[in-house]
C-alpha positions as CSV (number, residue, x, y, z in Angstrom):
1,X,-40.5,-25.5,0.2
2,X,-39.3,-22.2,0.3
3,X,-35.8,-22.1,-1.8
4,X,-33.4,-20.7,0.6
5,X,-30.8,-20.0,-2.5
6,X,-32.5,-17.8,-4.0
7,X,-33.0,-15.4,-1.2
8,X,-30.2,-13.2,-0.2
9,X,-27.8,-14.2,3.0
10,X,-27.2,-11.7,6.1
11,X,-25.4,-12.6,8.9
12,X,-26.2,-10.9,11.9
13,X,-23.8,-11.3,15.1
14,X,-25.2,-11.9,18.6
15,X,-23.7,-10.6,21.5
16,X,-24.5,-9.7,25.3
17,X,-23.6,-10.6,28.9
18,X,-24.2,-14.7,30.1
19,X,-27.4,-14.9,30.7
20,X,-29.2,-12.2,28.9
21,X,-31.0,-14.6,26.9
22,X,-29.5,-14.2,23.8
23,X,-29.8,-18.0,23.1
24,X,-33.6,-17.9,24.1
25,X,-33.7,-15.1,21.6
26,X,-32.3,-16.9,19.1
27,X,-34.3,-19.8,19.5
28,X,-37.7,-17.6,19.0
29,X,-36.5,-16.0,15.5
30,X,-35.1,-19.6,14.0
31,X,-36.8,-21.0,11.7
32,X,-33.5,-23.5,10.9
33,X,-31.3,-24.5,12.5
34,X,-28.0,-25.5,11.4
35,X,-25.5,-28.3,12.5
36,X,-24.1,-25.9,14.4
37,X,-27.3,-25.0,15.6
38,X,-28.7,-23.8,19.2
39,X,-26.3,-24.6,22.2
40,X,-25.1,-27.6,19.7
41,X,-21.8,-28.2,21.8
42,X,-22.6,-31.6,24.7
43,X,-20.7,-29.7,27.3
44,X,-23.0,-26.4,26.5
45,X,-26.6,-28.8,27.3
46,X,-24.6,-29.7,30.5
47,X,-23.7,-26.4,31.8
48,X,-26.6,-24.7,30.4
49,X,-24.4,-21.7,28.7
50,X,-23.5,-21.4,25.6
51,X,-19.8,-22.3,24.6
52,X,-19.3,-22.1,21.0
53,X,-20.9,-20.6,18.2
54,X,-24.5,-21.3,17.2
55,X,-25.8,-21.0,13.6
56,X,-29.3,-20.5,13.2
57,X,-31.5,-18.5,10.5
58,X,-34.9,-17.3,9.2
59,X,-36.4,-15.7,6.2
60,X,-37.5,-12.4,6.5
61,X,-39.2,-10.9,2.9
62,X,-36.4,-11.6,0.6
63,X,-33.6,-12.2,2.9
64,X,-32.1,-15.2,4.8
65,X,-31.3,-14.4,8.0
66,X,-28.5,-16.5,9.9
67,X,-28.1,-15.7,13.5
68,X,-24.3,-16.2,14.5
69,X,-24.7,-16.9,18.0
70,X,-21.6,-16.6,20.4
71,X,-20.7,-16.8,24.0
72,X,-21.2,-14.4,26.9
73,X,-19.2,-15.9,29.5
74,X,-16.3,-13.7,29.9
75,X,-13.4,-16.7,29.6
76,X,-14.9,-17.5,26.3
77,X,-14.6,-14.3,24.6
78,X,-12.1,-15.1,22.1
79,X,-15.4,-17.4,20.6
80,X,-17.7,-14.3,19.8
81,X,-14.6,-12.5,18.5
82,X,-14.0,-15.1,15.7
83,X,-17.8,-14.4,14.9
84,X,-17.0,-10.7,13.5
85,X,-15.4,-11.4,10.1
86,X,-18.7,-13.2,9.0
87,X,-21.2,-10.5,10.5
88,X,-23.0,-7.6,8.7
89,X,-24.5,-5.8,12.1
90,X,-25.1,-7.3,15.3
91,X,-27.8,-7.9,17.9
92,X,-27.3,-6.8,21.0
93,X,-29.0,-8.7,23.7
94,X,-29.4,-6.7,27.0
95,X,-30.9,-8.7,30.7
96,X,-33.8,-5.3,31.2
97,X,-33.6,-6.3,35.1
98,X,-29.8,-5.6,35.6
99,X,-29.3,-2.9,32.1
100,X,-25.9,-3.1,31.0
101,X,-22.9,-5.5,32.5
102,X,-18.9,-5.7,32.2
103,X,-19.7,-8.2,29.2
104,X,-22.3,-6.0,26.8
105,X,-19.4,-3.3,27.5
106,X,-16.8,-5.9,26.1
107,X,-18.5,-6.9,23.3
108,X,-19.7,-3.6,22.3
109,X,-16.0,-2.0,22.6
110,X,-15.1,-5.6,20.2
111,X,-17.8,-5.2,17.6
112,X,-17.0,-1.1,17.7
113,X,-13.2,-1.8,16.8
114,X,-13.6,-4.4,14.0
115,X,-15.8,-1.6,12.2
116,X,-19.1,-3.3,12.7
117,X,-21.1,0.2,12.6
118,X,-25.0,-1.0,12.5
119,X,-26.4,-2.5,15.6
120,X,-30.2,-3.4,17.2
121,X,-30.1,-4.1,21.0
122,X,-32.9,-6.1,22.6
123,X,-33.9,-5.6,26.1
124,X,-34.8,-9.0,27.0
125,X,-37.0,-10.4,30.1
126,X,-39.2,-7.6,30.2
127,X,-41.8,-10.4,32.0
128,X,-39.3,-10.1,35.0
129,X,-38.9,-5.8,34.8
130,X,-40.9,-4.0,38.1
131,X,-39.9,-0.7,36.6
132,X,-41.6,1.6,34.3
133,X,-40.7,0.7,31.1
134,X,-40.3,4.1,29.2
135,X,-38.1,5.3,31.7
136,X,-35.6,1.9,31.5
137,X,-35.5,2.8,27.8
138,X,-34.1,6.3,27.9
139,X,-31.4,5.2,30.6
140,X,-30.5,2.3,27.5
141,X,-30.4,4.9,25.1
142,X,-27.9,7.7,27.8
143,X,-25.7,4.4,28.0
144,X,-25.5,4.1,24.0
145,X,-24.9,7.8,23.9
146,X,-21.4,7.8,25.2
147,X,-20.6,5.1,22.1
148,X,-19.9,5.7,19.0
149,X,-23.2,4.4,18.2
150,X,-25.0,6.9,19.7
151,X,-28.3,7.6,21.3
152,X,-30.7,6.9,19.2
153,X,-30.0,3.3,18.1
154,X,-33.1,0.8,17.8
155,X,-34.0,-0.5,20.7
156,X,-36.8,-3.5,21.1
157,X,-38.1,-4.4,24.2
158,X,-39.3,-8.3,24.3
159,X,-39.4,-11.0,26.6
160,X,-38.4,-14.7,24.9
161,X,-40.0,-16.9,27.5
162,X,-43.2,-15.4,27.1
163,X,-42.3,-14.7,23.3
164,X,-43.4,-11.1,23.4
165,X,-42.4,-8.3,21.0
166,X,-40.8,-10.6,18.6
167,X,-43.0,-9.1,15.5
168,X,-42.2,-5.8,16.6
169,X,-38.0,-6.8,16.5
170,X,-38.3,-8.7,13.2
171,X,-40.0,-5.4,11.7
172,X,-37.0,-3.6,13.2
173,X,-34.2,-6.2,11.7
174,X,-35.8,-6.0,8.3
175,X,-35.3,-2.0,8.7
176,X,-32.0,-2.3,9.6
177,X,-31.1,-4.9,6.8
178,X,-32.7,-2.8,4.2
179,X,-30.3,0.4,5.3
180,X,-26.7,-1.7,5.2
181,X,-24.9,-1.3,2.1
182,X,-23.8,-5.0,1.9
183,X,-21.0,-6.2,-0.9
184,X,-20.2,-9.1,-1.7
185,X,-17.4,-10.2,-4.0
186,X,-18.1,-13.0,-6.2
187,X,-15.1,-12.8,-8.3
188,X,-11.8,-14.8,-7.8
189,X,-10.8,-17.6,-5.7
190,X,-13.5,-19.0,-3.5
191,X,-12.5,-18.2,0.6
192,X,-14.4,-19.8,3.6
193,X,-13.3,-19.6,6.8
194,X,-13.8,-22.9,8.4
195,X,-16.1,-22.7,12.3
196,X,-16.9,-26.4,12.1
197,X,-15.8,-29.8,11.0
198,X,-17.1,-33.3,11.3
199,X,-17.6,-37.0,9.5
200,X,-20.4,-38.3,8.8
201,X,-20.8,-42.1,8.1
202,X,-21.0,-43.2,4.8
203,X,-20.4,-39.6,3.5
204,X,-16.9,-38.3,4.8
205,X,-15.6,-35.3,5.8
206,X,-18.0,-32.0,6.2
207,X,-16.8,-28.5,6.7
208,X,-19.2,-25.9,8.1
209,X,-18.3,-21.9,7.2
210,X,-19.7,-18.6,5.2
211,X,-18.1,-18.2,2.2
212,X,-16.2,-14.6,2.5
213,X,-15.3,-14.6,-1.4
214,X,-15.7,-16.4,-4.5
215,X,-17.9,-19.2,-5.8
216,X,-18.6,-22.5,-4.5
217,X,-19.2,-25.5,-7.3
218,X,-19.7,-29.6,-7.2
219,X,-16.6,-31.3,-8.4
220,X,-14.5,-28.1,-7.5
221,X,-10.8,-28.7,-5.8
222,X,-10.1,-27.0,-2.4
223,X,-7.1,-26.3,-0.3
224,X,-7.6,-26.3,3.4
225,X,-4.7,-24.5,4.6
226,X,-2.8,-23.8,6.9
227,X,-2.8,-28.1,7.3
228,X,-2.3,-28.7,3.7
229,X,-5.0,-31.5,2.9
230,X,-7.1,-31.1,-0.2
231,X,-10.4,-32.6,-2.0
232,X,-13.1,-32.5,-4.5
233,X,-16.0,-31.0,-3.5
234,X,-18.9,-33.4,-3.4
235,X,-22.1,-32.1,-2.0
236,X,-23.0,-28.2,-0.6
237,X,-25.5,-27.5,1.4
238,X,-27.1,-24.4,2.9
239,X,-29.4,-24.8,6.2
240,X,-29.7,-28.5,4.7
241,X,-30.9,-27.6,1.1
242,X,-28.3,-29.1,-1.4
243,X,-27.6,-26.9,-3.6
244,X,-25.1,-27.4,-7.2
245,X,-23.5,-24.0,-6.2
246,X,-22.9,-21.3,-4.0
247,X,-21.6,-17.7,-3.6
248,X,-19.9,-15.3,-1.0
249,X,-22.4,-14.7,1.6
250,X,-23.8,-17.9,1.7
251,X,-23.5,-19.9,5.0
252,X,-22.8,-23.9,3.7
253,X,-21.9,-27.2,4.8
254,X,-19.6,-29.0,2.1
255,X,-19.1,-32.7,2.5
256,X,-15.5,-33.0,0.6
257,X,-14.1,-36.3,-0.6
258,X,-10.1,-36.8,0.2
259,X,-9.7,-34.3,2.9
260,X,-7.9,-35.8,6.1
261,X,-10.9,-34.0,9.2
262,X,-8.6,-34.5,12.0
263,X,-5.8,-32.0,10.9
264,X,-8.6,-29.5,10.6
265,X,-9.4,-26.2,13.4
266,X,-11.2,-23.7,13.4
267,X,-9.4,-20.9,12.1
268,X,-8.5,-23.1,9.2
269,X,-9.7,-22.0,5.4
270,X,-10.9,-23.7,2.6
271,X,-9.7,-22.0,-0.2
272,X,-8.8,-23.1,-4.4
273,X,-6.6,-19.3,-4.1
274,X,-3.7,-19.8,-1.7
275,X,-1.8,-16.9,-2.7
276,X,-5.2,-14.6,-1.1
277,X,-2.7,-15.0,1.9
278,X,0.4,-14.4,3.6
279,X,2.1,-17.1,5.8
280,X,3.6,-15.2,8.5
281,X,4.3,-15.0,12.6
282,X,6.0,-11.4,12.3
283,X,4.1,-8.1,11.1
284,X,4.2,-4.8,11.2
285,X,0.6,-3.0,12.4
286,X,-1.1,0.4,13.0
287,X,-3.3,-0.5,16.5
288,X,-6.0,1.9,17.2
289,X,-6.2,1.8,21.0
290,X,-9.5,1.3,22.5
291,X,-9.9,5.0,24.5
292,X,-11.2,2.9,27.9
293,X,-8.5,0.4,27.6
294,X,-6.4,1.0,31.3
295,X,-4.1,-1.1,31.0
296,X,-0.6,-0.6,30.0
297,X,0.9,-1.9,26.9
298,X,4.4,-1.7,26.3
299,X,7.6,-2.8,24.6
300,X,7.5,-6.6,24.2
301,X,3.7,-7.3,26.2
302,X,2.4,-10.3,25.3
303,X,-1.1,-10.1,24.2
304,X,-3.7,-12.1,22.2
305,X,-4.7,-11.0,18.3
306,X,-8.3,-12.4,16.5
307,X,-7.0,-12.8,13.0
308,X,-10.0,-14.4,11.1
309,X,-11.7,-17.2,13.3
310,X,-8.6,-17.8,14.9
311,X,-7.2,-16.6,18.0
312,X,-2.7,-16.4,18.8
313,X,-0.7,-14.7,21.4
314,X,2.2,-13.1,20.8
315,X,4.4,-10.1,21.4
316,X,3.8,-6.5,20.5
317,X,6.8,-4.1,19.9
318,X,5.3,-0.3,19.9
319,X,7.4,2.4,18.0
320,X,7.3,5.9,17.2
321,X,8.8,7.0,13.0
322,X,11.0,10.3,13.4
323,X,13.2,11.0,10.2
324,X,12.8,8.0,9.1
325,X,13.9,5.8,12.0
326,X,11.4,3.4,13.6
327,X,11.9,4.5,17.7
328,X,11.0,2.5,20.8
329,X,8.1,3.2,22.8
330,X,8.6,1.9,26.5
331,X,4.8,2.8,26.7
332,X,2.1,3.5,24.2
333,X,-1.0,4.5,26.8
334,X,-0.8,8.2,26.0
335,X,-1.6,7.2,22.2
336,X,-5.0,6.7,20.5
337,X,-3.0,5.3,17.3
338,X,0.8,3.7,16.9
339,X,2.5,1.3,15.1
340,X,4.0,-1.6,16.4
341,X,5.7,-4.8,15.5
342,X,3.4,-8.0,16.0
343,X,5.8,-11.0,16.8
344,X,3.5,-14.4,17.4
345,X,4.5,-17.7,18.6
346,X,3.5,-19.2,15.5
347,X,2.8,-18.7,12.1
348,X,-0.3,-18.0,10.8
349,X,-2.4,-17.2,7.2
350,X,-3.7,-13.6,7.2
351,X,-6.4,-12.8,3.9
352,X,-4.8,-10.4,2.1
353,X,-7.9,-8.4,1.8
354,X,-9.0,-8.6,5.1
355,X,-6.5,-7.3,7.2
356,X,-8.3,-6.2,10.2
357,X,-7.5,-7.9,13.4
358,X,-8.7,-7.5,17.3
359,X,-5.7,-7.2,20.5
360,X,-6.9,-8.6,23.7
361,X,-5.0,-9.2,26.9
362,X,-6.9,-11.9,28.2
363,X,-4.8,-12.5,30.9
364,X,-6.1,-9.6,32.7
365,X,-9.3,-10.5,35.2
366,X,-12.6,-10.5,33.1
367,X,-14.0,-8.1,35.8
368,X,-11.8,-5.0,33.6
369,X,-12.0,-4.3,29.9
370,X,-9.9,-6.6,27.8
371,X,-10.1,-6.0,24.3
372,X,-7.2,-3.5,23.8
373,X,-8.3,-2.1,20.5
374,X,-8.5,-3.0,16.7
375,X,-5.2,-3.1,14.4
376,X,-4.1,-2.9,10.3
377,X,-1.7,-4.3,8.5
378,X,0.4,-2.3,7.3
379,X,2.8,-5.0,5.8
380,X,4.3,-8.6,6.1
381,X,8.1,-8.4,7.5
382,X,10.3,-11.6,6.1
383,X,13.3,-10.2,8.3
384,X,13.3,-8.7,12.0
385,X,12.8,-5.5,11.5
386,X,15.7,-2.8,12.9
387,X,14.7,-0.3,15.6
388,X,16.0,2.3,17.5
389,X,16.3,3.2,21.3
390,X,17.3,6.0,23.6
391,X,20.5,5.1,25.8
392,X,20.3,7.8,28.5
393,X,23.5,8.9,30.1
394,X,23.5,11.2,33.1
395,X,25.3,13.5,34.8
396,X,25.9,16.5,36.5
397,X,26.7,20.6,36.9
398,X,30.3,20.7,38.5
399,X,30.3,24.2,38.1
400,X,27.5,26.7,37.2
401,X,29.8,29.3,37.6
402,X,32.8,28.8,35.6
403,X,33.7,31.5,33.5
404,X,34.2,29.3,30.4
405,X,30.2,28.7,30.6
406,X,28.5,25.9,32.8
407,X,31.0,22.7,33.5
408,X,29.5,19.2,33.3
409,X,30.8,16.2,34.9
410,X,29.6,12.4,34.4
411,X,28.6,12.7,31.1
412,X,32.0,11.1,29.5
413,X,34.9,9.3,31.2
414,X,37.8,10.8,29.6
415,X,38.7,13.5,27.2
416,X,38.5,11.2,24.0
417,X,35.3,10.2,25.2
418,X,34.1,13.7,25.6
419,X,35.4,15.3,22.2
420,X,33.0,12.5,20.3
421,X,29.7,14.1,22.6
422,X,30.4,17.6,21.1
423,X,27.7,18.9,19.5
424,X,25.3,16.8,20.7
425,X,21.9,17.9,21.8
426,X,20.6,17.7,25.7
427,X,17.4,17.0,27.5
428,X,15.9,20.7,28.4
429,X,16.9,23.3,30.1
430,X,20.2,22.5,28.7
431,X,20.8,22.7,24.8
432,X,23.7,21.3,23.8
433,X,27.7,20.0,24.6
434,X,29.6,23.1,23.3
435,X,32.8,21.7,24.0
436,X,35.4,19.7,26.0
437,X,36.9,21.1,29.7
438,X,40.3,19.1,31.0
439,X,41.5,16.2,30.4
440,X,39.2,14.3,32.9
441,X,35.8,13.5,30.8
442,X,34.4,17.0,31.3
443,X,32.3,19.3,28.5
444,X,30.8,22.3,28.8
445,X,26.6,22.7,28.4
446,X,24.7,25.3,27.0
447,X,21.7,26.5,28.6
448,X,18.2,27.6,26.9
449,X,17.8,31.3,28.1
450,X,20.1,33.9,29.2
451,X,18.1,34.3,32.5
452,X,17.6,30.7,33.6
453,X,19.9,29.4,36.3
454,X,21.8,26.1,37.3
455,X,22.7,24.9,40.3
456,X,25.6,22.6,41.0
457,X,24.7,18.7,41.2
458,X,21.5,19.8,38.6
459,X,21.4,16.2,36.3
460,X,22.1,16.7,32.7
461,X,20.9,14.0,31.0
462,X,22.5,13.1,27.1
463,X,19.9,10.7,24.9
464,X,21.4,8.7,22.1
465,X,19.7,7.2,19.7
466,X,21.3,3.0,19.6
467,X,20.1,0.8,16.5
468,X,19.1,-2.8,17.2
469,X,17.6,-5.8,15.6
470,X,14.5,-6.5,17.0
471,X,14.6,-10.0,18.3
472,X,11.8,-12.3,19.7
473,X,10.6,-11.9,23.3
474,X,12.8,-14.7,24.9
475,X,15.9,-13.0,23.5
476,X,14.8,-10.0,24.9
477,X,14.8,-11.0,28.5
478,X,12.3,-8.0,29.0
């Protein structure tokens, strides 16, 4: 029996449109298959999809392979995202006879912004492809070229029902594997984010994850947080070897005595280091927008944000920093890269050390891109933060003419009010309030040049910069 501890774990994500076969894929590489194995899920046999995530593996040379299998469909999308914190590359799985769909775009654009940089795309069903073969390929490879993984990413051709090409994409996985520069960290507190749970008679509770940090040992005390139920670890397993211990990397089921299953989710971590993470529902982020993303995100959207396994919505709150002040942006679309406030509806535990998270707006229709981009955390706020915003007031040229200089009415309602706007800069071609005129509210405006010209009823328009404390979105009324 071949002793699957002793070789070393990769985790390899796979991802494609419903129906490209990555299951059938899957099935043709395993050589074990996990609790969580092939299509595991009842309502997943019924419907003949897959629904949630698969764990399968196979040894290749001296590594263990475990295929991470997630859904296609497009309403199920959040389920493949919660698959990226455990991946080192991915599979892409490609149907030959219809070449890329809205889905492999999707995914692509998801594994691309949580910084998964090695993939291998399979062109599957080639038993079913009419065309010439050669030709399909470089049409693939134009498609890659406008990613960021470029042109000339390996690309194996095979056809799972017939169970063709397979040696060819093993070689070609191995290759791949033996060019990442894999880490894992084995010191510290042990982390493992939980992707199943379940009881098994006469044994007790059993979580299912891979172990992100740390060291796994019999007889060790875990945390599952956020829920707050602990144990003593009693058996581990990996693909069902028992083993006494494992380490970060390895996929494991660990049957733990004490622990109460049915507060448990996925999204939940098992964990003897609690203070690896911060307990929070407001942060404050650096998105990198997603350059196809259309849609328009601003002040107070609600969108949805991967953190982990788990998926929240919440509120985002873009801003600009000038001189030190943290400015309102109405909308972000024009920017590859902002910061922004993340308000969610409900607390959640971020790992310290893996801070990377995915936005979506999956309320959008699945037939437009989705995933909005990929965002950092910059820091953990305990207060709401204060902000700034532009209060525009308006008003008008009275008199271009006058020979004081150009007369502006509207802008104050009296000459108090009026004396406090001196000095203050205007929206361009005007400069600046150089003084008061009359008792009535009216100032006097400097222009930019010498030889441009106002007309009376031209708008002068006076921004000024308001503090506020920024509130959750039902306060907000926005």
């Amino acid at each position: 029996m071949v002793e699957i501890d002793k070789k070393i774990p990769v985790h390899i994500g796979l991802f494609g449109h419903i129906d490209s076969g990555k299951t059938a894929v899957a099935a043709v590489l395993s050589e074990y298959i996990s609790t969580a194995g092939i299509d595991a899920h009842p309502q997943s046999k019924e419907r003949g999809i897959t629904i949630d995530l698969g764990f399968t593996s196979f040894i290749l040379d001296e590594y263990l392979v475990t295929l991470v299998d997630g859904p296609g469909h497009a309403d199920l999308i959040k389920i493949s995202a919660s698959s990226v914190e455990i991946i080192d590359c991915a599979l892409l799985v490609i149907d030959i006879t219809k070449g890329p769909q809205i889905q492999t775009g999707e995914h692509l654009i998801m594994i691309e912004s949580l910084n998964i940089k090695d993939i291998v795309v399979v062109l599957n069903k080639i038993d079913l492809f009419k065309g010439e073969l050669e030709g399909e390929i470089k049409k693939i490879r134009r498609f890659f070229g406008s990613t960021s993984y470029g042109p000339n990413v390996p690309i194996f051709p095979v056809s799972a029902k017939q169970q063709i090409g397979f040696e060819n994409l093993k070689q070609g996985i191995l290759d791949k594997i033996r060019s990442l520069d894999i880490r894992r960290d084995y010191e510290g507190g042990v982390i493992i984010p939980i992707d199943h749970h379940f009881s098994i008679k006469g044994r007790g509770a059993v979580i299912t994850g891979t172990i992100l940090k740390g060291k796994l040992n019999l007889n060790q005390e875990i945390n599952v947080i956020p829920v707050n139920t602990s144990g003593k670890v009693k058996t581990i397993q990996i693909f069902h070897q028992n083993v006494s211990e494992a380490k970060a990397g390895d996929r494991v089921g660990v049957n733990i005595k004490g622990i109460d299953i049915k507060k448990i989710y996925r999204g939940c971590y098992a964990t003897n280091d609690k203070e690896a993470f911060d307990f929070c529902d407001l942060i404050d982020i650096q998105v990198k927008q997603n350059k196809l993303f259309k849609a328009k995100t601003q002040f107070g959207t609600q969108i949805h944000v991967t953190i982990g396994m788990f998926t929240a919505t919440g509120y985002i709150f873009p801003y600009v920093e000038k001189n030190g002040k943290k400015i309102q942006l109405d909308n972000s679309h024009e920017f590859g890269t902002y910061n922004a406030f993340l308000w969610l509806n409900e607390k959640v535990f971020i790992n310290k050390e893996k801070t990377t998270m995915l936005l979506s707006r999956l309320d959008l229709p699945p037939t437009t891109l989705r995933i909005l981009g990929a965002a950092e955390l910059i820091k953990v706020s305990k207060e709401p933060p204060k902000l700034y915003k532009f209060k525009i007031k308006r008003g008008y040229v009275q008199n271009p003419k006058h020979s004081q200089g150009i007369i502006c009415s509207g802008l104050a309602q009296s000459y108090e009010g009026a004396k406090k706007l001196v000095g203050r800069s205007l929206e361009s071609p005007f400069t600046k309030i150089l003084d008061t005129f009359g008792t009535k509210g009216s100032v006097i405006v400097g222009i930019e040049t010498e030889d441009q010209t106002a007309n009376k009823g031209d708008p002068v328009e006076l921004k000024e910069l308001r503090s506020f404390t920024l509130k959750s979105k039902k306060d907000l009324n926005l």
